[in-house]
C-alpha positions in Angstrom: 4.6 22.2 6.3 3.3 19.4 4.0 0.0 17.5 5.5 0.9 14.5 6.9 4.0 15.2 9.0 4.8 16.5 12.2 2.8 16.6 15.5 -1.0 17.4 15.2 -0.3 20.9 16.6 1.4 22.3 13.7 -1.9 21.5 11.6 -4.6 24.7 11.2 -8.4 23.5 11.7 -8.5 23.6 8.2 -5.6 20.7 8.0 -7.4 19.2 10.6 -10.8 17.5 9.3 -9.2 16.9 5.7 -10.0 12.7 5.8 -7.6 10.1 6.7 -7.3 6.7 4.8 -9.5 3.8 6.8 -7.2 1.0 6.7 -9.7 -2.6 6.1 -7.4 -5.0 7.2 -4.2 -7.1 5.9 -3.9 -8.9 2.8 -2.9 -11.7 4.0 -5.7 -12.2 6.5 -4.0 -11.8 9.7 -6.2 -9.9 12.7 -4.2 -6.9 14.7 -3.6 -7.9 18.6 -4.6 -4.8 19.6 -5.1 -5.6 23.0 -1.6 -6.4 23.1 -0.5 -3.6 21.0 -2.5 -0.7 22.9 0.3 1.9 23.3 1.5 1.1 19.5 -2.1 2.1 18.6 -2.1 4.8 20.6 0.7 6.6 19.7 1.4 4.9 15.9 -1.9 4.8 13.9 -2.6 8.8 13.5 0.8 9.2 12.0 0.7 5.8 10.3 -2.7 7.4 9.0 -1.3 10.8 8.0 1.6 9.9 5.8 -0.6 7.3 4.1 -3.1 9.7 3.5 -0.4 12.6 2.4 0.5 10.1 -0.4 -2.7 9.3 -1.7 -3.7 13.2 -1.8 -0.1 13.5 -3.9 -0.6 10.5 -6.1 2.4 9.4 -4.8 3.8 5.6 -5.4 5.8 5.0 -3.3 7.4 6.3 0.3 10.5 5.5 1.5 11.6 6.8 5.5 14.7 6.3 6.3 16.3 7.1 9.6 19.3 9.2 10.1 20.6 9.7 13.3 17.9 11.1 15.3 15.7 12.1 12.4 14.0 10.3 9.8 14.0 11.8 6.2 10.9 11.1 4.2 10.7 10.9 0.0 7.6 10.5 -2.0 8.2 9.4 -5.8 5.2 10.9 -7.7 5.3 9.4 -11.1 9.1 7.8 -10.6 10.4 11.3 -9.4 11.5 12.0 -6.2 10.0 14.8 -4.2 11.1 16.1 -0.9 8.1 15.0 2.0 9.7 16.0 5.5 11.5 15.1 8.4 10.1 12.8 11.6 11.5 12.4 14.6 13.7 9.3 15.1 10.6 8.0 17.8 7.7 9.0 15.4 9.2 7.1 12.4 9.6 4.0 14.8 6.1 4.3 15.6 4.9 4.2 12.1 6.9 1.2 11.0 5.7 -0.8 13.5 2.1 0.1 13.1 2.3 -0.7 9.6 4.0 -3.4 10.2 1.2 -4.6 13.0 -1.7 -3.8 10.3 0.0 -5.7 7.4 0.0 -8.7 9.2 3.8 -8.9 10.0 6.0 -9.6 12.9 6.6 -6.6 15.1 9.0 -8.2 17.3 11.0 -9.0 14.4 13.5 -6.2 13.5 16.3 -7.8 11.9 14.8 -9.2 8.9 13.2 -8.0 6.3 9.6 -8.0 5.7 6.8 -7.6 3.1 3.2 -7.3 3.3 0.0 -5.1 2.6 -3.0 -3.5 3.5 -6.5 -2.9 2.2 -7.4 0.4 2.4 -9.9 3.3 1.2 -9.6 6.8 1.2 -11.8 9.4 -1.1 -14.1 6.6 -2.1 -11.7 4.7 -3.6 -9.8 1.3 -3.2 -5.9 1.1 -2.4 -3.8 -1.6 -1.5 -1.0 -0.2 0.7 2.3 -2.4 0.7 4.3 -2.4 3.1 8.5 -3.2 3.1 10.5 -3.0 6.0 14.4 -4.2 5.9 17.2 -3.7 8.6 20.1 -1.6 8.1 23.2 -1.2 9.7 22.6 1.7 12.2 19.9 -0.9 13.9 17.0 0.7 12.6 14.1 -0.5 9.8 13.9 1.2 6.6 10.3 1.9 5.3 9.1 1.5 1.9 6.0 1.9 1.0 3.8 1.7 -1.8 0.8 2.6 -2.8 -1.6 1.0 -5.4 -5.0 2.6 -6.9 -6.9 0.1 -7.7 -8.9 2.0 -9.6 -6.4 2.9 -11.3 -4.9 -0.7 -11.9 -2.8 -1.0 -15.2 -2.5 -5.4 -15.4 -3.8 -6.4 -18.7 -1.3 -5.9 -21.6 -3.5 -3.0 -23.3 -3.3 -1.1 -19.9 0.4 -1.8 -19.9 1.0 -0.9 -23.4 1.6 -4.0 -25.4 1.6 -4.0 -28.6 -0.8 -6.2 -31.3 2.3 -8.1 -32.7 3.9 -8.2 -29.2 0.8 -9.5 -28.2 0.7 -12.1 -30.8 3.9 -13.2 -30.4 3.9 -13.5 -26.8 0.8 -16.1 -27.4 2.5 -18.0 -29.7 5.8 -18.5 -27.8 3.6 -19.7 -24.8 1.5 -22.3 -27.1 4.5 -24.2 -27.5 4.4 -25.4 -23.7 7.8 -25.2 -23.5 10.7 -22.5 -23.1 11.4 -19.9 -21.2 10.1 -15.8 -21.4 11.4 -13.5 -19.1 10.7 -9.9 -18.2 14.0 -7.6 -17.1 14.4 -4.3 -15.6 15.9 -2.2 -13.5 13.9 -1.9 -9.6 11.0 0.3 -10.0 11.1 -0.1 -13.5 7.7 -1.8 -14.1 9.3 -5.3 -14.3 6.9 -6.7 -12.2 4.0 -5.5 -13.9 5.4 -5.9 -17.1 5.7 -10.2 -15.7 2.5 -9.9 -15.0 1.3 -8.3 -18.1 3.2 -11.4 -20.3 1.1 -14.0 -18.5 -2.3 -12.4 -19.4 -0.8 -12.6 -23.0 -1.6 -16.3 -22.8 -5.0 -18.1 -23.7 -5.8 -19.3 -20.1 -8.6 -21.2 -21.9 -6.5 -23.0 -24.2 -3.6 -23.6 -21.8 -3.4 -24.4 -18.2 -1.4 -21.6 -16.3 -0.1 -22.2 -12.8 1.6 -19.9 -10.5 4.4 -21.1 -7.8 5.6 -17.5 -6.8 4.2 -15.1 -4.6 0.9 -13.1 -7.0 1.8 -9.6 -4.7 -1.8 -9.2 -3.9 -2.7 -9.2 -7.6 -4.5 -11.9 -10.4 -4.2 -13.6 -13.0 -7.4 -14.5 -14.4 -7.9 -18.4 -15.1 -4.8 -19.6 -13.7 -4.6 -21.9 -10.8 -2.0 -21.2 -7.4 -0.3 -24.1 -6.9 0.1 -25.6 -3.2 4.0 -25.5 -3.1 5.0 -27.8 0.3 6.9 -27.0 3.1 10.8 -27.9 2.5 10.2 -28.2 -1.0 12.9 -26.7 -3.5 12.3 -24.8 -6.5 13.3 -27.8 -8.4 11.2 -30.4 -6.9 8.2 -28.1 -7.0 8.5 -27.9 -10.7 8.5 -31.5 -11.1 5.8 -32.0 -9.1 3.9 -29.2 -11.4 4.9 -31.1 -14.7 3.5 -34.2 -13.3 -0.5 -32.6 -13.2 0.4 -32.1 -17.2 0.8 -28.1 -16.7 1.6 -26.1 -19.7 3.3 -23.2 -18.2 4.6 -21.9 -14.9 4.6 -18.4 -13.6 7.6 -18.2 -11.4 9.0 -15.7 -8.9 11.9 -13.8 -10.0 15.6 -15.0 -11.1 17.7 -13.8 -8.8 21.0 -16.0 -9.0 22.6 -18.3 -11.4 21.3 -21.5 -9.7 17.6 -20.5 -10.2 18.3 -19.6 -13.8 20.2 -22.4 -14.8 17.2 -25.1 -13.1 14.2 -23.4 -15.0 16.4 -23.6 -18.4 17.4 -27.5 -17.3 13.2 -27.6 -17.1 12.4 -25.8 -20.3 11.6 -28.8 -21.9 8.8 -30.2 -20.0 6.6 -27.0 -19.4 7.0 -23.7 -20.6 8.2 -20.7 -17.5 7.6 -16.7 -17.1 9.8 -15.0 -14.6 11.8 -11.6 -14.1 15.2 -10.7 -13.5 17.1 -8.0 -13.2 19.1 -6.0 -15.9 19.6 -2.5 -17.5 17.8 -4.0 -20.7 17.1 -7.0 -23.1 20.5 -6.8 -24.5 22.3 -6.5 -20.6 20.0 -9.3 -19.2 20.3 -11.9 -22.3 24.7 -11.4 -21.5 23.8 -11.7 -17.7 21.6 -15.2 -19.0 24.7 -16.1 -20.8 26.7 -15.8 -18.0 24.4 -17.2 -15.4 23.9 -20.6 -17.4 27.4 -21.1 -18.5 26.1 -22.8 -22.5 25.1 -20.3 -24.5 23.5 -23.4 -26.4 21.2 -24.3 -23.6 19.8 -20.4 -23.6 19.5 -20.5 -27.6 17.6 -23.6 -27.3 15.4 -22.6 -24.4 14.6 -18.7 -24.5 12.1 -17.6 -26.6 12.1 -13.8 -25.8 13.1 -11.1 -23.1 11.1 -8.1 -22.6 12.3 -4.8 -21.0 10.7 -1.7 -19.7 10.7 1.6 -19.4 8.4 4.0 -17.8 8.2 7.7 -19.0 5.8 10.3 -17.2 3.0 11.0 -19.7 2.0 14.3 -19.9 -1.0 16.3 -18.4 -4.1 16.5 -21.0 -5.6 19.8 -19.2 -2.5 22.0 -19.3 0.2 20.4 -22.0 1.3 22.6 -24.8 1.5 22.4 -27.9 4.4 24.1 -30.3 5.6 23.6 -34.0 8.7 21.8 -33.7 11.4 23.1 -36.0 12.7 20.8 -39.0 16.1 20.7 -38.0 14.8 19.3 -34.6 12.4 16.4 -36.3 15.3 15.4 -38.6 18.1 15.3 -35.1 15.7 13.4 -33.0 14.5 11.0 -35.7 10.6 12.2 -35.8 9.0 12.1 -39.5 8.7 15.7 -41.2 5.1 15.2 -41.5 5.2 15.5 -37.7 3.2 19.1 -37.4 2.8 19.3 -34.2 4.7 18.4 -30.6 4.0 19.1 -27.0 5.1 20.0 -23.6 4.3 20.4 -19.8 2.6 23.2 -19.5 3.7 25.4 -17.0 2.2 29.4 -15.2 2.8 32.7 -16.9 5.5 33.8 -14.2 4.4 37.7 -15.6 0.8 36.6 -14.3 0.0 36.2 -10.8 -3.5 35.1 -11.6 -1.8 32.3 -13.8 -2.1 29.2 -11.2 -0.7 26.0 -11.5 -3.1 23.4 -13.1 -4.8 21.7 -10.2 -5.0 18.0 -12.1 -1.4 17.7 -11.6 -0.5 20.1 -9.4 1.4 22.2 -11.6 3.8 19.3 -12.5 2.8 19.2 -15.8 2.9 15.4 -16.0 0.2 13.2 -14.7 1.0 9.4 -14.8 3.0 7.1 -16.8 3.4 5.3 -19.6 5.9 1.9 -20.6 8.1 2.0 -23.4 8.9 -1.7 -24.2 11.5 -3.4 -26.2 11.5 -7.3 -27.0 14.6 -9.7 -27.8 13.5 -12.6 -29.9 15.1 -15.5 -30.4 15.0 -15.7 -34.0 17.8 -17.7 -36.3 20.0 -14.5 -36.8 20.0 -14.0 -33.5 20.8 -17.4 -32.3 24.0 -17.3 -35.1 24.8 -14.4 -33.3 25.3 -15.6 -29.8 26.9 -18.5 -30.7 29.7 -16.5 -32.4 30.3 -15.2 -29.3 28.6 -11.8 -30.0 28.8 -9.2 -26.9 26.2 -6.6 -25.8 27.0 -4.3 -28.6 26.2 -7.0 -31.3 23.0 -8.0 -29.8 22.1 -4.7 -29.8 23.0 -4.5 -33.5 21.1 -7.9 -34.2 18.1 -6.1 -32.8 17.8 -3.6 -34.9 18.9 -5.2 -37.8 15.7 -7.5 -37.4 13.7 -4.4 -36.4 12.8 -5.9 -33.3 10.7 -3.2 -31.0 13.0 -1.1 -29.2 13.1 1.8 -26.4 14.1 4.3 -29.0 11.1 3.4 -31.6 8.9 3.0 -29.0 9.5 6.5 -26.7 9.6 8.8 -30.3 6.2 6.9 -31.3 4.8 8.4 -27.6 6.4 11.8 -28.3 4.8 12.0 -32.0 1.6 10.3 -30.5 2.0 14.0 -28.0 1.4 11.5 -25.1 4.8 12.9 -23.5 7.4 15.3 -24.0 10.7 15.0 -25.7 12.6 16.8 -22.9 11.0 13.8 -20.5 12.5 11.1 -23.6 15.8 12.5 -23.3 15.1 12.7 -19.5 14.0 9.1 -19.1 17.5 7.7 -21.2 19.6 9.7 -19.2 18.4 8.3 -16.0 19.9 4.9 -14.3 
């Protein structure tokens, strides 16, 4: 049985006194009643504890319980795969939710909307922030998602993410202009957020006033001011009242509908917007921008650039493996012949039984990940484009025309760099 689930009597003494995360409190600042809360306390924060703790010691990012009848099926994503972490009774899951729920600062009562919020933890010495997602579902039960941030282990700043020099550089420049529009797209769990995040670090919060007016997700932005949006206020009238303190460029929540698009591209002129939205990639999201707005002129005159992600699971320095890749195999994948040398996870001898698996990553062969990016720039040859009507498959084609970065350039620079595997490449396309 994996550590973590099930009642404490299936645990050896050896399972026992392995340490349990010490939770320090909720983000947003909000005490516990636990006077009020005594039998939730009693019977949820051991369990609430354990699974916490069962994630951390897997360097799991996320946990998602979901109940099914009258079990609850538990799945940890270590590294953006999914792995298989147990059963809970139907009662036991309950328990958990609602403690986490009660130490992130949330409603407990409330069951039929959802919720987000997060937890300052430690566990091994080291800072986490635990955040915690709760949403209804049709069966009358809450679905648990949570995720798990090392803050150690923090990748905000656009080197840790991966940017590149020239991305960088451009990224400054687009922002100097105080006006337009930069947006970060992705599928969920992509890195989108992150990758948001990473975009307004790209600009010189000494030259150029920075404001946020969406929620920061427990994270910072260094230099930037929060501004105090008012109660009944709309997006719209909260951007005016931004431009008005002669702001030079807004970090927004995400784009999730048409309406929100089209008001930060009415905007555009007056201050200068970061956000997210969701798409497959640039050349998806700039079509679903299109769409959204209605005037492809108003999106040629406003965006500057869209930037997608990708994360790919880097491999494990103490137990990859290196080969001589074949010619035929350099020249099919698109890899330079000079390329000598590739690698791959390495995995035990099955012939020898003294052959474990490495204990860095468990014998996964993959520890951590890594973001391929691509950017779509608004350039003249791509504005022509778009006004001619051009559909997904042109942009793409105006893209590489212009040798704008892509996901394919970008991944076979990681595999030649032997940062990750091709089989994890051809892994990472193939997934939705």
């Amino acid at each position: 049985m994996i550590f973590g689930f099930g009642s404490n009597d299936d645990y050896d003494d050896e399972e026992e006194e392995l340490e349990l995360v010490t939770f320090q409190g909720a983000l947003n600042g909000k005490k516990p009643d636990v006077k009020a809360n005594g039998r939730l306390m009693e019977i949820g924060l051991v369990p609430a504890k354990e699974i916490v703790s069962d994630a951390m010691l897997r360097r799991a990012e996320t946990v998602r319980v979901e109940t099914k009848g009258s079990a609850a099926v538990v799945r940890l994503y270590i590294d953006g795969i999914a792995y298989p972490g147990g059963r809970l009774p139907k009662q036991e899951a309950h328990a958990i939710t609602q403690m986490l729920k009660l130490l992130a600062g949330l409603n407990v009562k409330q069951r039929k909307a959802r919720q987000k919020g997060g937890i300052k933890a430690e566990f091994q010495d080291t800072p986490y922030q635990v955040l915690v997602e709760t949403e209804p579902t049709p069966a009358g039960v809450e679905r648990l998602t949570i995720r798990v941030r090392n803050l150690k282990q923090s990748v905000e700043t656009p080197d840790e993410l991966g940017f590149s020099e020239t991305m960088k550089e451009k990224l400054r420049e687009m922002a100097a202009n105080r006006s337009g529009v930069i947006l970060a797209c992705g599928v969920p769990g992509s890195g989108t957020t992150s990758t948001r995040f990473g975009i307004a670090r790209s600009v010189d919060a000494y030259m150029y006033s920075v404001y946020t007016i969406g929620d920061l997700e427990s994270r910072e932005i260094p230099y930037t001011t929060e501004f105090e949006v008012k109660e009944g206020d709309d997006l719209e009238t909260t951007i005016q009242r931004v431009i008005r303190i002669d702001a030079d460029v807004i970090f927004a929540d995400a784009m999730s509908d048409a309406e929100t698009a089209k008001i930060i591209f009415a905007k555009q002129k007056e201050i200068a917007f970061i956000s997210e939205f969701a798409a497959r990639d640039t050349a998806q999201g700039l079509a679903k921008l299109l769409e959204w707005v209605g005037d492809p002129q108003i999106v040629v005159d406003g965006l500057h650039a869209i930037v997608s992600q990708k994360l790919l699971r880097v491999l494990c320095n103490d137990c990859k493996q290196a080969f001589r890749p074949n010619p035929k195999l350099l020249k099919k994948v698109g890899l330079p012949p000079k390329t000598k040398v590739l690698y791959r996870p390495g995995q035990p001898d099955p012939e020898d039984p003294e052959d474990e698996p490495c204990e860095v990553c468990g014998g996964l062969g993959y520890f951590g990940r890594a973001g391929m990016f691509e950017m779509l720039e608004m350039t003249d040859g791509m504005r022509e484009a778009i006004l001619g009507g051009a559909d997904v498959a042109a942009i793409k084609s105006k893209m590489r025309e212009e040798r704008m970065p892509s996901f394919q350039s970008e991944g076979l620079r990681l595999v030649a760099e032997g940062r990750t595997s091709l089989d994890e490449l051809q892994r990472t396309f193939k997934s939705k």
